[in-house]
C-alpha positions in Angstrom: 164.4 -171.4 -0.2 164.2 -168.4 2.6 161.5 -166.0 3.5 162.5 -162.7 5.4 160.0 -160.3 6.6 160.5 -157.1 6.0 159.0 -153.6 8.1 159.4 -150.6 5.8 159.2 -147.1 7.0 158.7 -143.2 5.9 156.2 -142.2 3.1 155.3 -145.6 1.8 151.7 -146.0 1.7 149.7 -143.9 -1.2 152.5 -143.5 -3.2 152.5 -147.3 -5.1 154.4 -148.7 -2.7 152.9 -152.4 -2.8 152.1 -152.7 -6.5 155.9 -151.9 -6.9 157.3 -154.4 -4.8 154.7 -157.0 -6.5 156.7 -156.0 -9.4 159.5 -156.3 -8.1 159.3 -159.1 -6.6 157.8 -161.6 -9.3 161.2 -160.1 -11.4 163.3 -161.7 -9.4 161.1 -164.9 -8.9 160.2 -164.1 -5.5 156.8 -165.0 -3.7 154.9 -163.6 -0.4 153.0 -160.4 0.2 153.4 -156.7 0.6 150.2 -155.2 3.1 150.0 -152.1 4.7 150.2 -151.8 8.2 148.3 -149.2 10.8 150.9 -147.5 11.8 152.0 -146.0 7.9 154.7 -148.7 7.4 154.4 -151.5 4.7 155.2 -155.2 5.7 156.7 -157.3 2.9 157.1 -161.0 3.4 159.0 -162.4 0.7 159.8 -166.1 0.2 162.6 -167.4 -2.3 166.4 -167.6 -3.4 168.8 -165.9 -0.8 170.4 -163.7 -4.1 166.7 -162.6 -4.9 166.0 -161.9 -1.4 169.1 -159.6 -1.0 168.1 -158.1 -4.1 164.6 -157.2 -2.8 166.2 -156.1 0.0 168.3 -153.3 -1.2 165.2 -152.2 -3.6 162.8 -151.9 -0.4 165.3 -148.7 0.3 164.2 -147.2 -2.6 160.6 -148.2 -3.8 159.0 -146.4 -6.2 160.1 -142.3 -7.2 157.1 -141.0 -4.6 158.2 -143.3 -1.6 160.6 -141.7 0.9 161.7 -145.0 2.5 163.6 -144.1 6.6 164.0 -147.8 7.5 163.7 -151.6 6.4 164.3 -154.1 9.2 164.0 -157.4 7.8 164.2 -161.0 9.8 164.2 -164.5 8.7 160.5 -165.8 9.1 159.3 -169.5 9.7 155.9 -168.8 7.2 155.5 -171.7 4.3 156.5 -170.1 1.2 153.2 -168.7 -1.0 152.5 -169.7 -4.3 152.8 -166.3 -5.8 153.0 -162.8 -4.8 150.2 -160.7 -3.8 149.2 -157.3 -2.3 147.0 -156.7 0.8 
């Protein structure tokens, strides 16, 4: 088991951003968080299989039909792995 964090740009708060990723996410059996940030972006740690990872990954480009995602940067983090997945 992995966890990546995740910084996610453009028009991604207000437009069910979060709740989507939760979704997402527990689909693919992942765990972690998805919280907004101060400066507009959305932070996603997400802990669980490398496949399900990659998979989250290339769905943080495209969020829900309102988000306008510019940029994911996404780095291996050291955090223990959450029980489930939450929104902040």
């Amino acid at each position: 088991m992995s966890c990546r964090r995740c910084l996610v740009a453009g028009t991604v708060q207000g437009v069910w951003y979060r709740a989507s990723t939760q979704r997402q996410a527990l689909a693919l059996g992942l765990t972690g968080y998805a919280r907004n940030l101060p400066d507009g972006r959305v932070e996603v740690l997400a802990c669980g299989e490398e496949d399900a990872l990659r998979q989250l990954q290339d769905w943080l480009w495209q969020g829900p039909p309102a988000a306008d995602v510019t940029d994911v940067q996404c780095t291996p983090a050291a955090d223990a792995a959450p029980e489930d997945f939450q929104t902040c």
